[in-house]
N, C-alpha and C positions, 0 to 999 in steps of 0.2 A: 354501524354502517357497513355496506357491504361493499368497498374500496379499499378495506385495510386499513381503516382509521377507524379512529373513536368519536363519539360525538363531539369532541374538541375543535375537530381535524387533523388530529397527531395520529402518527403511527400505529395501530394497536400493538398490544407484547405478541412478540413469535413475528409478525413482518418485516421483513429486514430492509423496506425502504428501494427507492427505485435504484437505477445506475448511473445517477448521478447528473449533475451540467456536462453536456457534450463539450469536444474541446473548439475552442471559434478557430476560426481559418488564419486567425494572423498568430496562434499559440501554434498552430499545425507547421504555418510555414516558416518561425522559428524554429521548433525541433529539428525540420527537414535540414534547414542550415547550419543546424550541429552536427545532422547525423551526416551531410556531402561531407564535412572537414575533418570528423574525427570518426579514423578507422575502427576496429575492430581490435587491432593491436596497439593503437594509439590508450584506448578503453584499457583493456589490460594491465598497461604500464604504468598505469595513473592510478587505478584499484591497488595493483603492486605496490606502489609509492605508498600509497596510504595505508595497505597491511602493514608496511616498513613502518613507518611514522607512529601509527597506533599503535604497534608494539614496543615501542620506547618511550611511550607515556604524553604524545599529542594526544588530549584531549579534541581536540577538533576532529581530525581526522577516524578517531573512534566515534564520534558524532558524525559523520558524514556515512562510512562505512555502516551505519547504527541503521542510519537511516533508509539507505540502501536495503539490508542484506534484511531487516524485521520491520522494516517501517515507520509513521514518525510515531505512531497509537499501537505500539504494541498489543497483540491478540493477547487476550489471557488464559483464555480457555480453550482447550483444543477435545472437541467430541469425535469421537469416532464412531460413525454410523454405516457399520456393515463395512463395504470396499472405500467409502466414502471420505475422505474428513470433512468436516464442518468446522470453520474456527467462528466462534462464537468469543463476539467482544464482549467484557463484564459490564455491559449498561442495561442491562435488561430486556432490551428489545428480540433477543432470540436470532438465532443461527442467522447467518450471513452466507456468503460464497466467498471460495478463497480465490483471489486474486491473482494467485501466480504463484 
């Protein structure tokens, strides 16, 4: 097919898939009312907290931090194409864009 699928309708290999569900307006206007109450340095101190915590053997807070800092699907593969990276998840479907 000439969409990026196969005759299944799955993905072909090497497409890496659209960008996802947009976010709905009541996910939006919760974030906004995290982001009005907790500063910047609020952020910070709570990250801090959790490097503290993690380092003395919370489990949880090394999952939290985890999941933050690599994600919940850690990349496995990391190509480097020229100036570029590409992280490339081990499922076969071929290079992706990196997120952030």
């Amino acid at each position: 097919m000439t969409n990026g699928r196969d005759n299944n309708g799955q993905f072909s290999v090497g497409n890496p898939g659209g960008p996802g569900r947009p976010r709905r307006a009541v996910e939006i206007d919760y974030l906004s009312a995290i982001g009005d109450v907790v500063s910047i340095d609020d952020w910070r101190e709570i990250a801090s907290r959790a490097v503290v915590d993690a380092k003395s053997g919370d489990a949880r807070a090394r999952e939290w931090l985890a999941k933050y800092l690599i994600g919940e699907h850690p990349l496995e593969v990391l190509h480097d194409y020229g100036n570029v990276n590409i992280y490339v998840p081990d499922n076969g479907r071929g290079p992706t864009s990196n997120d952030g």
